[in-house]
C-alpha positions as CSV (number, residue, x, y, z in Angstrom):
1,X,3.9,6.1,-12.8
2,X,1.8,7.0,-15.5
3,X,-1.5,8.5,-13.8
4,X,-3.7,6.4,-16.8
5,X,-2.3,3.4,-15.7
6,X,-3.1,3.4,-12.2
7,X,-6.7,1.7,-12.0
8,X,-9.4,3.8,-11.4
9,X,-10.4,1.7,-8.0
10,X,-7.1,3.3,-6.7
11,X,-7.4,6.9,-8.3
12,X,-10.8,6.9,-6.3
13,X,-9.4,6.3,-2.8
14,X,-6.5,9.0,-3.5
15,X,-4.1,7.7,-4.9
16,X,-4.4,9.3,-8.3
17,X,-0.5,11.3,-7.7
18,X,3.1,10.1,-7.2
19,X,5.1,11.0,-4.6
20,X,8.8,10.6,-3.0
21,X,8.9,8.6,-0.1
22,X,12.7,10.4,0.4
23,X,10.6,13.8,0.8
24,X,7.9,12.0,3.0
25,X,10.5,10.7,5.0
26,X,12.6,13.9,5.7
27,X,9.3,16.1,6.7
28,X,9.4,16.6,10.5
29,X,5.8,15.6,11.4
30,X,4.3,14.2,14.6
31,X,3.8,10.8,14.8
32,X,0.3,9.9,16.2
33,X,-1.4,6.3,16.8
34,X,-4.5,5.8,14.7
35,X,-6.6,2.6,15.3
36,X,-5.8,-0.1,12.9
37,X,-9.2,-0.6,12.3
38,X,-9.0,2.7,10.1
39,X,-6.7,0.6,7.7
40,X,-8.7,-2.1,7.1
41,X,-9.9,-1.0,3.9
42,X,-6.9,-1.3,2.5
43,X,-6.5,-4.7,2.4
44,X,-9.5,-5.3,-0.8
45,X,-8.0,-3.0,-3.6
46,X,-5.5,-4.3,-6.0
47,X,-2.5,-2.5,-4.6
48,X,0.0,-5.0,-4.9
49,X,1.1,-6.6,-8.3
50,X,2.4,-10.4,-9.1
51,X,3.6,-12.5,-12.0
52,X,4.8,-9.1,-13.9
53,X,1.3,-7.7,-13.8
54,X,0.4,-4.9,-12.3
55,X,-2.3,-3.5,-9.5
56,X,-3.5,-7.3,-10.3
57,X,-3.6,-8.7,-6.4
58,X,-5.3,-7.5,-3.0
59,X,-3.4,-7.8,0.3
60,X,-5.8,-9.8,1.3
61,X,-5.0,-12.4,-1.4
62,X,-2.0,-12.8,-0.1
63,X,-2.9,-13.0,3.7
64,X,-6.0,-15.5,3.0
65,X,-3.5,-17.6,1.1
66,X,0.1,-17.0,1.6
67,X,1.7,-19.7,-0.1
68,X,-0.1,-19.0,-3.6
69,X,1.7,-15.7,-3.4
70,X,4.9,-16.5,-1.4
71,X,7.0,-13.8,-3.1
72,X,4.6,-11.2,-2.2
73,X,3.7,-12.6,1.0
74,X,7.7,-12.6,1.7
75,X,8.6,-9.4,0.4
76,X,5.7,-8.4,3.4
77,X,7.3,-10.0,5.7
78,X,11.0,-8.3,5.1
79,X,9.3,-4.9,6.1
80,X,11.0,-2.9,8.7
81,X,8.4,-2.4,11.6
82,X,10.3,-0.1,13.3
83,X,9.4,3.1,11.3
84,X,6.1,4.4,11.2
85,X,3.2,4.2,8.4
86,X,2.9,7.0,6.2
87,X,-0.9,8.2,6.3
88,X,-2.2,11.0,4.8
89,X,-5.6,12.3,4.0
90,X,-6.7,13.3,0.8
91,X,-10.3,12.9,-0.2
């Protein structure tokens, strides 16, 4: 994606590259448990996008009112649990 289009409330938290989620997936790193508290934060910025928009909707939209943004709130659902979360740490 086009690093100008990615609002700046995202670019600030880190997420200002793209990446491959093949090549995340095929690095042999540890997995470690983290407290979900940690992640928390990522429930208020507009990560998610709806209605053809984009970076226009917070997770927690979608888990304070589910059926105003069923697609979304399905699509969540259909994740596969079994794998871990990609976390990484930049700034």
């Amino acid at each position: 994606m086009d690093e100008n289009r990615i609002p700046e409330e995202i670019r600030a938290v880190g997420f200002d590259f793209s990446w491959s989620a093949e090549k995340v997936w095929a690095l042999d790193l540890p997995v470690q448990e983290m407290s979900v508290k940690e992640l928390i934060w990522h429930l208020d910025p507009t990560f998610l996008n709806e209605g053809g928009g984009a970076y226009n909707l917070t997770p927690r939209e979608v888990i304070e009112n589910p059926a105003a943004h069923a697609a979304e709130y399905e699509r969540t659902l259909r994740a596969e649990t079994k794998y871990p979360i990609e976390v990484m740490w930049n700034k």
